[in-house]
Every structure is written in structure tokens, then in C-alpha cells.
N, C-alpha and C positions, 0 to 999 in steps of 0.2 A: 231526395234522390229515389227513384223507384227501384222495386226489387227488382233482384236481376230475372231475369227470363229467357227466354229462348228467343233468337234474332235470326233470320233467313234473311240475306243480303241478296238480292234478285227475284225478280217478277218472272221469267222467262220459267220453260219444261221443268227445270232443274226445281227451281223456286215454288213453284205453283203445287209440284206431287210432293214435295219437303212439308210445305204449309200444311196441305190437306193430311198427312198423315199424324201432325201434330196437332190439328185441328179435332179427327178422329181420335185422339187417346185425352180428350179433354185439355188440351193447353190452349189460350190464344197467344198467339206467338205474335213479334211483331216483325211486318215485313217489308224492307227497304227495297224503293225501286228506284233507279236515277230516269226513268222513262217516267213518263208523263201517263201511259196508259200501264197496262201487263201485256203481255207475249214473252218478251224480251227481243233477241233481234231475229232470229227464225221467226217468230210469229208474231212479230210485231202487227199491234192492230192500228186501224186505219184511223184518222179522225173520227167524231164522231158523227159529223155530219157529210163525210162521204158515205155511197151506198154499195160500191163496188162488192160484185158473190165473192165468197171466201173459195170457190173456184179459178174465181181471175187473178186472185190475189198470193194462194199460196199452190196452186195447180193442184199434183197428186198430193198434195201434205195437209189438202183442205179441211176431212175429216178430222186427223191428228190436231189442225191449230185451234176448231170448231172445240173439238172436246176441250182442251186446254183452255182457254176459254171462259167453254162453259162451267167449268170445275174453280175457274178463280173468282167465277158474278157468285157463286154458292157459296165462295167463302166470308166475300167481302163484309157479311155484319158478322165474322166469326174471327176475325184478324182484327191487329192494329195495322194497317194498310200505309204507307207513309210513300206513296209517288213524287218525282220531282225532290226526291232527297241524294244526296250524294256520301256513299260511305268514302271519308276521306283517310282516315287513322285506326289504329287498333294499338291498345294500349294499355296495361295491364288490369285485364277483366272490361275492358271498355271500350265498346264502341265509335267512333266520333264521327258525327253528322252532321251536315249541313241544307239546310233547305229555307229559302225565299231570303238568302243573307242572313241565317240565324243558325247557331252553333247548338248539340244538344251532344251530350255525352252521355254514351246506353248502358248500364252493365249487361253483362249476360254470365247467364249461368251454364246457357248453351249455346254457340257462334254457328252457324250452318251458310258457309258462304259458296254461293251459284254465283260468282263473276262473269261467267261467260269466255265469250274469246273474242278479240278481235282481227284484221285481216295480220296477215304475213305477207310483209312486201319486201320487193329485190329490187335497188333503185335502175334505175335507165337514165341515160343519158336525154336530160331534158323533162325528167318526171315532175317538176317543181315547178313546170307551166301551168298555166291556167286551163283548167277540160283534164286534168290529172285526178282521176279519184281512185279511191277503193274500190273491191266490189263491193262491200257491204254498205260505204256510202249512196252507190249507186244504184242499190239496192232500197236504201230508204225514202233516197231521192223518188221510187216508184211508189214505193206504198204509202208513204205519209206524204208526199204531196204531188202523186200522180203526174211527176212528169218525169221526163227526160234526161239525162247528166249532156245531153250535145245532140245534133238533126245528125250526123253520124258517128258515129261510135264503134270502136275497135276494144275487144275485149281479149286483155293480154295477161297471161300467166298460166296456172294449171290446178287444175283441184276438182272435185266434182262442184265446188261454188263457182266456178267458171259456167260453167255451163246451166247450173241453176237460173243464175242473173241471166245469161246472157239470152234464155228460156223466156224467162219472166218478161224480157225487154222485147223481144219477138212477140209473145201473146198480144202486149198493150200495143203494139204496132210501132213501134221503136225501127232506126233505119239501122241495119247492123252493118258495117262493111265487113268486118272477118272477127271468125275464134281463132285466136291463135295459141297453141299449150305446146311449151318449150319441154313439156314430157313426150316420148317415143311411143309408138306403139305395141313394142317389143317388149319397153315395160310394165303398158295395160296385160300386152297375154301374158306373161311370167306373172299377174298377180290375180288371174284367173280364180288359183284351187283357195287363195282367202277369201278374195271379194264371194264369191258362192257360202259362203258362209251367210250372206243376205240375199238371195236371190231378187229380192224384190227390188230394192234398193239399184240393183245391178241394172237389172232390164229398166228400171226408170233412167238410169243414168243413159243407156243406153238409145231409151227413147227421144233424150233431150239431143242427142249427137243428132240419130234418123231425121228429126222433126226440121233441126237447124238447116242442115243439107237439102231436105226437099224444099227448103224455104229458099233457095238458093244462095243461101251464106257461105262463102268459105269458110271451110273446118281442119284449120290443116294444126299437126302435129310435130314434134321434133322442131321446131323452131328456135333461134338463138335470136332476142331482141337486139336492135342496134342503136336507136337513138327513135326517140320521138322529136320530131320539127315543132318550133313557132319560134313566136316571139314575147317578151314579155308583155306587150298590151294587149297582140291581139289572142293571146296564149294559143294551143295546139292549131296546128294545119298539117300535119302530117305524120306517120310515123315507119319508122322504117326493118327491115327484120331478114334476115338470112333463113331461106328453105331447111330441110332436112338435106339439101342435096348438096348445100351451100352459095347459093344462089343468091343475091341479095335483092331485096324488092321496097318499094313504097307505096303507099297506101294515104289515099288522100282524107283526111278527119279533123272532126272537129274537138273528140274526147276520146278518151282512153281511160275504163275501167282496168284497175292492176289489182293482181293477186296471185297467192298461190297458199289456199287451202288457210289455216287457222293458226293462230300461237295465241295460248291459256293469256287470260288477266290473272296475274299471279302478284300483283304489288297487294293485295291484303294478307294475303297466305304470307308473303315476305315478312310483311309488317307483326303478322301472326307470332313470328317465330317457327313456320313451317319450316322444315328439312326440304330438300331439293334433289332430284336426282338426274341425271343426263341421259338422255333418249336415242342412242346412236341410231337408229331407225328415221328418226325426224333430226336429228341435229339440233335439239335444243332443246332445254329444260323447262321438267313438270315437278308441280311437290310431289314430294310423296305421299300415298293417300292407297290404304287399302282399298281393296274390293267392297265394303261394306263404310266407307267414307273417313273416316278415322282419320285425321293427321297424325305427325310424331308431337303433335300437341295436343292436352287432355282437354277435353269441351271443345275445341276445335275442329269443325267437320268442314269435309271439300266435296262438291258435286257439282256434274253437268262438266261442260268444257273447259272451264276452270280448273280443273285439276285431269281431266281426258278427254281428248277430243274424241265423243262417241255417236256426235249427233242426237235430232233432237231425243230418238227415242233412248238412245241411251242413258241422254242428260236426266228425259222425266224416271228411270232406272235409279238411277244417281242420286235425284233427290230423294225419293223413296227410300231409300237403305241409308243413307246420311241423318233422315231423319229418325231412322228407324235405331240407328246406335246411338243417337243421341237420346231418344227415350230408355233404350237399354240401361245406358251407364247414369241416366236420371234416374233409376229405380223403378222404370214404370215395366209393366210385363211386355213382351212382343214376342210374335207368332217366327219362332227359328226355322220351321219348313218354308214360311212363307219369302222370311230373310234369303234360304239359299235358292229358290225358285229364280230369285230375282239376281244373287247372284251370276245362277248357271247363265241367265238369259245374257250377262252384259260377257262372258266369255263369248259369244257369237260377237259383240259387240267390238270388244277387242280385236278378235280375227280380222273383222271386214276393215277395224282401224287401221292394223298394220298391210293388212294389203294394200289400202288408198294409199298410202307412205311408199308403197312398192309401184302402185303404178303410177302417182301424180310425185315423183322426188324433185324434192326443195335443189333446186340450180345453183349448188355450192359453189361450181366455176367458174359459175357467170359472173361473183362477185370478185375473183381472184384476178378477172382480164378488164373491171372494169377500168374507163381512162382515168387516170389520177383527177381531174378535173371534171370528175363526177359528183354531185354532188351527194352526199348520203346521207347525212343527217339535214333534214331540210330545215328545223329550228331553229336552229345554231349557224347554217351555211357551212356545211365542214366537209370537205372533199373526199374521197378516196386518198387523193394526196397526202394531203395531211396527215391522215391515217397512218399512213403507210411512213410516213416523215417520222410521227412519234413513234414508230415500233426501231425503223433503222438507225434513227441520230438520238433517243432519249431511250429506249430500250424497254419501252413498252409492252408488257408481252400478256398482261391482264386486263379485264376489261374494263373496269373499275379504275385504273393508274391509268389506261390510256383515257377512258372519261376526263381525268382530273388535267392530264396535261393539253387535251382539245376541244374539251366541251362537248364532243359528243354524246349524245341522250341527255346532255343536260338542259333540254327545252320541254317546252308546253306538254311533250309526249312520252317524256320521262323513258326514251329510248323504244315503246311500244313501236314504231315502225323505223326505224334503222338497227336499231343492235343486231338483231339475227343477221344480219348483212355486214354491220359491222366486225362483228366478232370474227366470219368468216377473212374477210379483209386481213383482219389482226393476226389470223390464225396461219393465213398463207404467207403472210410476209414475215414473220416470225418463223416461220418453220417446225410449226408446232402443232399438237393435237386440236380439232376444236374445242375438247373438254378443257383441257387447260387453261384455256383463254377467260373461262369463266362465263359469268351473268350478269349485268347490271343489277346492284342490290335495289330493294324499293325503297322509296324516300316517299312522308307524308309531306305536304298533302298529296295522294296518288293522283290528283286533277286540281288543277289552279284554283284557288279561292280569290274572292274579287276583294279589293282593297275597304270595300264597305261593309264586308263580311268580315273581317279585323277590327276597323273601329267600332262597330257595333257591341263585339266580344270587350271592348273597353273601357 
């Protein structure tokens, strides 16, 4: 068994200024990436034998992905580098991985986990057709293998990743039919005096709205989705949506990118033993993790979107001071001016956070009207119905007991894209707080293992 060391779980911003700074205080640390290359999913890099500029590829954030990057090829003979590894467990002082069907179990002496985030979806009537993605799928669908998610494409939800993708899919020359963001515009200006806390940030968001519109895309806002059309073979042909004015319309397509903005990978942190706390702002829950990375667990550190959604610059923030208390409480010396520099920096970070919350808010509504015969957990096939069946005739009213009596989150996704929808559901037919309703706990493996990755263990 090797000794224990220090583990950074993720390749991405968070990952890459973690490594490097543990790198610098003489550690080689080892660093788990389930990606095949580093970036993570902001900066994810391209194969290696495309050649596309890191201008087409990550627009204004080209410089930011370039340097990150360049800071991971400087690391790589100064790490144990472990790509195409999957952290699946965490269990007392130990790691557990998996890579090419083969099981290795880590100790660490220090845990530094950059999970990342992935999207936050609100189901639609009909999202479980075929041409249904994420943005972030849709998103990779561009840069790892240069094409397309559909010859038209309707991009539906809210968040500044709405309009990042939807940017990105314009540049490559993607055919857009419409943006559509079931956020107001009333409350982009009420969130005005946070978002200026990044100005830059702003005017780029900004620019992607201008650019869209001269492109002659519709960009409409205050929207309420209705149903996306097809069929099951020939999956999407259409989808359909109510104005700000209440007007209802269709739109003829072949895919639909859905989203709305980010919810943490938080099944390690679960697994961890991590404390949790509830975000009335977003509606949903983060561990808890001080300003300087620290869980309510010792040797357990949290950074990047995994434990706040701060974006990426915040994230490479995140890993820096995460690993920066991890060498603290290792005994090694660290620069305390330098610690609060970086804290003061992610207070800006936080501000422009809660402002995007204020002007892109999670459509708690839309989950409370959808038809019973929605479906919400797409794994499992489990309705709104049903949902709403276990809260009224078995009495349901957490989210965990309503899991146990419908199955819901209990598939392939371990609830990462219904619960936040679900819970709402729960929460309205219940009559109760969302906090109440709770979290789905995490459960290892946090991603499927294949049946040959057991026997081999045997």
C-alpha cells in the first residue's frame, strides 16, 4: 500500500492551480481526471489531432484556457497524472478508483476535491426524445468532436451558459432557430449593482446577447416552455413555448440544448462526510466549505464549482486556497497575505455569483404546473404523477422516502438531473418548505461500474 499523499480529484481550473501550488511547496501530488485529456469542462481541450485556434474554440476565455493549459503540460513530469480514471468512493482515509476495468484504492493524507458541476435541468414535456441534450453536452458535442447536436437547434433555459453555447454554436456556424430564457428582463436590471462587481464578465455576457441578434436569431426572454414535439423514432421536430405576453408559439427543430445555469457534483463531498447547507438564493444545496476550502471534514478540502459555483476564474481562486490549507494544516509554511489577497478576490466572486441567481432564477413554478404525465426522472421513467401520487396517498414528504417508494434518482444519474425538479414537485404538493424536502444522499459507485470491473476485483 502506498503512503498516503495528497489527491486533487479533477483536471479542470480548480485542479490544475491545486496541483501547481502543491507542486511549488515540493509535494508530487497525484491527480485524478475522468477526462481523457485536462481542461475540465470549461476548457476542455480538443483532440489532439484537431487544429482548431483556442479563439474559435473558447472565444473571450481563450487567453484564461491557453494559460491553464499551459500550467498543466509544466506540470505533467511533476504529478502522478492518472487521466481516464474515475473517482468512484471515498472511504475511511481512502480513495477508490477506477480505470481501464481495474479498481486501486488511494490513501490520502490530504483529499482536495474539484468535482466540478454539472448542468441543472427542469424537465419539458417531451425532453426524453431523441435531439434532447444539455448545454454542456452540447457543448462538447462542439469541441471534442466538431459538430453539431441537430441542422436546427433551439436553445432553451437561462443562465449565462445559455448564451455561452449558444455563442460558440453561432461562431462554428451552427443553424440557431431561437434563445429562448424563461428569465425576465426586470430581473437582469434588479441584478445590475452585483453583476458590476465583474464588469467584464458583464459586457462579455452582454456581447453574446448583441452578437446573437445581429445574427438575426431570436432572443427572446420571460418565456414559459410548453412541450417539445416528435416522436420516438424520429425524436424532436418541434417545440413549442408561451411569449412573455402569453401568446403561445412553435417553432420548427430538430434539437434542443436545455439548461439553466449549474448544480455542484457533490456525491464525493457526500461520500466524504461533508456537512451540507441550503442556498435559499439557488434552491439547492452546497457543502459547506469555507472561503479558504476547508470542509466540516479534517484533510478534506472543496474547490471550484463543486462546492461554489464561481466560474472558471473563481474555480482556479478555489483551487489555490484549497490547496493552500491543505499545506497549512500539513505543516508546510504558506504566504497568509497571499491566502487573504485571494480570498478578498473570490468576495467579488461571490457578489457577481448571487447576482447571476438574481437575474437567470431557477423556474421553481414551472415544476409545480408541470402535467402529471411528465416525465421527470428519465432513468427510471417516473412521472410527475407519480411523484405527486407518493406525496398525496403514501405521504411522502422527503426526498430520500419519496426515492425509496418511486425510484426516482435511483438510475444511471443518481438523481444529478431530476432531483432539483423533483424535490420542487415534492415540495409544492406537500405544502412544504423546499428545505424540508431535503437532498438525495450520495451512494457509491457515484457512476456505474461495468460488470467486468467486479469480476476482475474477484
Amino acid at each position: 500500500m502506498a503512503e498516503p499523499g495528497v489527491i486533487v480529484i479533477g483536471a479542470g481550473p480548480a485542479g490544475v492551480r491545486a496541483a501547481e501550488e502543491l507542486v511549488a511547496a515540493g509535494l508530487r501530488p497525484v491527480v485524478i481526471d475522468e477526462g481523457r485529456r485536462d481542461g475540465g469542462q470549461i476548457y476542455r481541450r480538443q483532440p489532439e489531432h484537431f487544429t482548431r485556434s483556442y479563439e474559435s474554440l473558447y472565444g473571450a476565455e481563450a487567453a484564461r484556457a491557453a494559460a491553464v493549459h499551459q500550467s498543466f503540460d509544466a506540470l505533467r513530469g511533476k504529478i502522478d497524472y492518472r487521466p481516464e480514471t474515475l473517482a468512484w468512493n471515498i472511504s475511511e482515509g481512502h480513495l477508490h478508483v477506477v480505470s481501464n476495468h481495474r479498481t486501486e484504492k488511494l490513501p490520502y493524507a490530504a483529499l482536495v476535491v474539484c468535482s466540478g458541476a454539472t448542468d441543472r435541468l427542469m424537465p419539458v414535456p417531451g425532453w426524453e426524445l431523441s435531439g434532447v441534450f444539455s448545454l454542456g453536452a452540447s457543448q462538447i458535442a462542439l469541441k471534442s468532436q466538431a459538430c453539431s447536436i441537430g441542422d436546427r437547434v433551439v436553445f432553451l433555459g437561462s443562465g449565462p451558459l445559455l448564451y455561452l453555447v449558444a455563442m460558440q454554436y453561432l461562431k462554428a456556424g451552427a443553424n440557431i432557430a431561437a434563445v429562448l430564457d424563461t428569465s425576465r428582463l426586470r430581473h437582469q436590471i434588479a441584478a445590475l449593482p452585483k453583476l458590476l462587481a465583474r464588469p467584464q464578465l458583464l459586457r462579455q455576457g452582454l456581447s453574446y446577447i448583441a452578437a446573437l441578434r445581429k445574427a438575426g436569431i431570436p432572443v427572446l426572454s420571460g418565456i414559459t416552455p410548453v412541450a417539445i414535439g416528435g416522436d420516438a423514432e424520429q425524436g424532436v421536430d418541434k417545440l413549442s413555448y408561451r411569449d412573455a405576453a402569453g401568446q403561445t408559439h412553435t417553432l420548427t427543430c430538430d434539437a434542443v440544448a436545455l439548461g439553466y445555469h449549474l448544480r455542484p457534483e457533490t456525491q464525493l463531498a457526500d461520500l466524504a462526510g461533508c456537512a451540507f447547507r441550503y442556498d435559499d438564493e439557488t434552491r439547492q444545496w452546497f457543502p459547506q466549505v469555507s472561503m479558504e476550502g476547508r470542509s466540516s471534514v479534517a484533510n478534506v478540502y472543496l474547490a471550484g464549482d463543486g462546492a461554489r459555483i464561481l466560474g472558471a476564474e473563481g474555480a482556479e481562486n478555489a483551487g489555490r486556497l484549497a490547496a493552500l490549507s491543505a499545506l497549512a494544516d500539513l505543516g508546510h509554511a504558506t504566504d497568509a497575505g497571499r491566502v487573504a489577497t485571494l480570498g478578498r478576490g473570490q468576495v467579488k466572486m461571490e457578489s457577481f455569483r448571487r447576482g447571476l441567481a438574481q437575474a437567470f432564477p431557477w423556474p421553481a413554478a414551472q415544476a409545480a404546473s408541470l402535467p402529471d404525465d411528465t416525465i421527470v426522472c428519465r432513468c427510471e421513467c417516473i412521472t410527475a404523477g407519480e411523484l405527486r401520487r407518493v406525496v398525496n396517498d403514501m405521504g411522502a414528504q422527503e426526498a430520500n422516502r419519496a426515492k425509496a417508494f418511486s425510484r426516482v434518482g435511483m438510475g444511471r444519474c443518481q438523481g444529478r438531473y431530476c432531483a432539483n425538479a423533483g424535490a420542487e414537485i415534492i415540495a409544492h404538493a406537500a405544502g412544504v418548505p423546499l428545505e424540508q424536502v431535503g437532498r438525495l444522499r450520495g451512494q457509491a459507485p457515484v457512476k456505474p461500474l461495468s460488470f467486468r470491473t467486479r469480476e476482475e476485483q474477484t
